[in-house]
C-alpha positions as CSV (number, residue, x, y, z in Angstrom):
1,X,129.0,209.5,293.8
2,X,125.6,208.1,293.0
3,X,122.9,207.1,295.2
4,X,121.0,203.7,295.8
5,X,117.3,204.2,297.2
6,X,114.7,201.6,297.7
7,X,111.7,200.3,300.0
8,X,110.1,197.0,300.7
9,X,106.8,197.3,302.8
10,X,103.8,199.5,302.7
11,X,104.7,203.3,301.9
12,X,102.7,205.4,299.9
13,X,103.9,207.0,297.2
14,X,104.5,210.7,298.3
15,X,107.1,209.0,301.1
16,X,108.6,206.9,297.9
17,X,108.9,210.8,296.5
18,X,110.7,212.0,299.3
19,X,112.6,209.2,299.5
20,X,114.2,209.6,295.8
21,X,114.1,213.1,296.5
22,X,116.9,213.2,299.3
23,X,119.1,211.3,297.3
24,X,119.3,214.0,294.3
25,X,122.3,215.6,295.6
26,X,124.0,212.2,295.2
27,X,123.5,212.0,291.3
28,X,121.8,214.5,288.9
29,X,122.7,212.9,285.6
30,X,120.2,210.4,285.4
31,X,117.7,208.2,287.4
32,X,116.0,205.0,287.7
33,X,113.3,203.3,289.2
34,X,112.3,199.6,289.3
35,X,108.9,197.7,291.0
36,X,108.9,194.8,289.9
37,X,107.2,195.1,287.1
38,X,108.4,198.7,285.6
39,X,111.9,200.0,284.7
40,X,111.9,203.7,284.0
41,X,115.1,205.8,283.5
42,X,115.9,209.3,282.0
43,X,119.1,211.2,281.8
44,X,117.5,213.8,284.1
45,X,117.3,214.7,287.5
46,X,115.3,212.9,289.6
47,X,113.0,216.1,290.6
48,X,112.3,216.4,286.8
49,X,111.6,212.6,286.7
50,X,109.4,212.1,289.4
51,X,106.4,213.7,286.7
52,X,107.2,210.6,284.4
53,X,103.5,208.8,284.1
54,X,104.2,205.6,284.9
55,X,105.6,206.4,288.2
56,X,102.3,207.0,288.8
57,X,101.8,203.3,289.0
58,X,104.7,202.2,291.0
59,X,103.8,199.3,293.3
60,X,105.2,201.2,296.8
61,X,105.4,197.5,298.5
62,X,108.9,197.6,296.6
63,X,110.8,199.4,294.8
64,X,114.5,200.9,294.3
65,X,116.2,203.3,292.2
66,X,118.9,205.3,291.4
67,X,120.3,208.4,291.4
68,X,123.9,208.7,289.0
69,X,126.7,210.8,289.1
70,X,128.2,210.0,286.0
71,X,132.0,208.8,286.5
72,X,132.2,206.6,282.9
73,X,130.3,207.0,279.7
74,X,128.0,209.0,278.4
75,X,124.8,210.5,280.2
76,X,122.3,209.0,278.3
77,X,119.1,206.6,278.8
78,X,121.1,203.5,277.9
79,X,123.7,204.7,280.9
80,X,121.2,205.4,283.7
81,X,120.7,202.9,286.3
82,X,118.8,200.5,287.3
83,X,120.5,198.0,284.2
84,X,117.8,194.3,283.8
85,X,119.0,191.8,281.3
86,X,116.7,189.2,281.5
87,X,115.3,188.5,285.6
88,X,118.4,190.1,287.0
89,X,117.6,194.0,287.4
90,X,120.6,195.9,289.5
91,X,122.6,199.2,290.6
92,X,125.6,200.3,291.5
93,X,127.3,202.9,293.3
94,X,131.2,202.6,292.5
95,X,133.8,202.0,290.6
96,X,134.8,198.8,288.4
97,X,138.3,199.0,288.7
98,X,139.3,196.6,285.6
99,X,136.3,198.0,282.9
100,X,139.2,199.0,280.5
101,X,139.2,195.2,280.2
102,X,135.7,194.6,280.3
103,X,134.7,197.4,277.9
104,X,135.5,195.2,274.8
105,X,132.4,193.4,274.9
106,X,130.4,196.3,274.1
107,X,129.4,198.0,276.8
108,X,129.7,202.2,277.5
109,X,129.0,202.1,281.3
110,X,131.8,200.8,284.0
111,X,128.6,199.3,286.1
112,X,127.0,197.8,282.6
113,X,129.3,195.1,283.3
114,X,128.7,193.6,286.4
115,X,124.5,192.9,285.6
């Protein structure tokens, strides 16, 4: 089941890497990251995603991501974690027992529902 990654303090980027790196095997549907200021997400690896430019630029005094093993919906960009609606930028590793109640609003992804 997916993984939840993150770091608060001063790391440089290559442990940030490494970091994201171990927690592949976790998820390799899709991936995330988050800074504070960016949100990236693919439906890819996070190997292949760790090229993405604006990684580049994360901010390595914090920042978490994700790694997804997909267990509802689609793998897709919309479906890869970290979700933000508005200030309120989250993961999830889990399962939302009552989404077959919560999926009438709209959304594809069981965590979707919680942010």
């Amino acid at each position: 089941m997916c993984g939840i990654f993150g770091a608060i303090g001063s790391y440089s980027t290559d442990k940030l890497k490494i970091l994201a790196l171990l927690n592949e095997r976790r998820g390799q549907h899709s991936c995330g990251f988050f800074d504070g200021r960016f949100l990236v997400k693919e439906p890819k690896p996070i190997s292949k995603m760790l090229k993405h430019p604006k990684l580049s630029t994360v901010r390595p005094q914090f920042v978490f991501g994700h790694a997804r093993f997909a267990t509802t919906g689609t793998i897709s960009q919309r479906n890869a974690h970290p979700f933000q609606y508005g200030r309120i930028t989250g993961a999830h590793n889990g399962v939302v027992y009552n989404f077959g109640d919560l999926k009438q609003s709209g959304m594809e992804v069981d965590s979707e529902s919680i942010f």
